[in-house]
N, C-alpha and C positions, 0 to 999 in steps of 0.2 A: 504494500500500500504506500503511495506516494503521500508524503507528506506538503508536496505544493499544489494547495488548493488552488483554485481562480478568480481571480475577483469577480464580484459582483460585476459585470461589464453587460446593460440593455443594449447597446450599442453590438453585441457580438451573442449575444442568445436573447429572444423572444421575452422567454423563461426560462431561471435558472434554480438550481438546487437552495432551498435555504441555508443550509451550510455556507453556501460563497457570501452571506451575506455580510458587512460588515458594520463598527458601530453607527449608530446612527441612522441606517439605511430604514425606510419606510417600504416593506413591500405586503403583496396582496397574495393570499393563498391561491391559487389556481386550480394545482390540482393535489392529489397526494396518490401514488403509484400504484402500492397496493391493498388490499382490503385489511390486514392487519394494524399496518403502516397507519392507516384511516381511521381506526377506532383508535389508537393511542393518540391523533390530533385529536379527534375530537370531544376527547376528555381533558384535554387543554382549553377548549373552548376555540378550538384554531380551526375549523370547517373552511372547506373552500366556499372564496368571498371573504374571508375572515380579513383582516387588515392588522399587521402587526409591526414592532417596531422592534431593532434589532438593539440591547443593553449591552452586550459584549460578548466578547468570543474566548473562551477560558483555552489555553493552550491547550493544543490536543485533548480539549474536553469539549462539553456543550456550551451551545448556543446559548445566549440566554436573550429571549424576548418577552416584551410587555405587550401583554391584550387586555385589553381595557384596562383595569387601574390594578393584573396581577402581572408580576414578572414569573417565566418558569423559564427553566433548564431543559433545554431541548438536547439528547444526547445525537452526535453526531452520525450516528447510523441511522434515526428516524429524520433528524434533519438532510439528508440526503436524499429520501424517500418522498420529499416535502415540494412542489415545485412553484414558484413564485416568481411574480413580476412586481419590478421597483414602481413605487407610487411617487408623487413628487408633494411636497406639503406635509399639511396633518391630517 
């Protein structure tokens, strides 16, 4: 497993894994891959359509983003499963 991720770049994917995303970034769930993958978003409260904000990226660990007013830890095998386009604003 390669340890260089890619950046978050709309300019060079559609949509990209939430994993690429980084602090700060504003993106929109789209889809989520497969049907297990789907039920662990969706006890985040992350469904596709969901709109989430990316709090930071723990090294070699999860994601962490805020949906509505909770932050969770998204571990980076489900954030990978996760597929998302950048929103721009709030």
């Amino acid at each position: 497993m390669s340890s260089d991720r890619s950046q978050f770049d709309p300019s060079t994917c559609e949509t990209c894994p939430l994993s690429s995303a980084r602090k700060g970034d504003r993106v929109q769930i789209v889809a989520v891959d497969d049907e297990h993958a789907r039920v662990q978003a969706l006890r985040f409260g992350m469904a596709e359509g969901a709109c989430v904000e990316c709090i930071t990226r723990i090294p070699a660990g999860p994601i962490v983003v805020r949906s509505g007013r909770q932050e969770i830890a998204v571990g980076r095998s489900l954030a990978d499963r996760i597929r998302v386009r950048k929103r721009e604003g709030r």
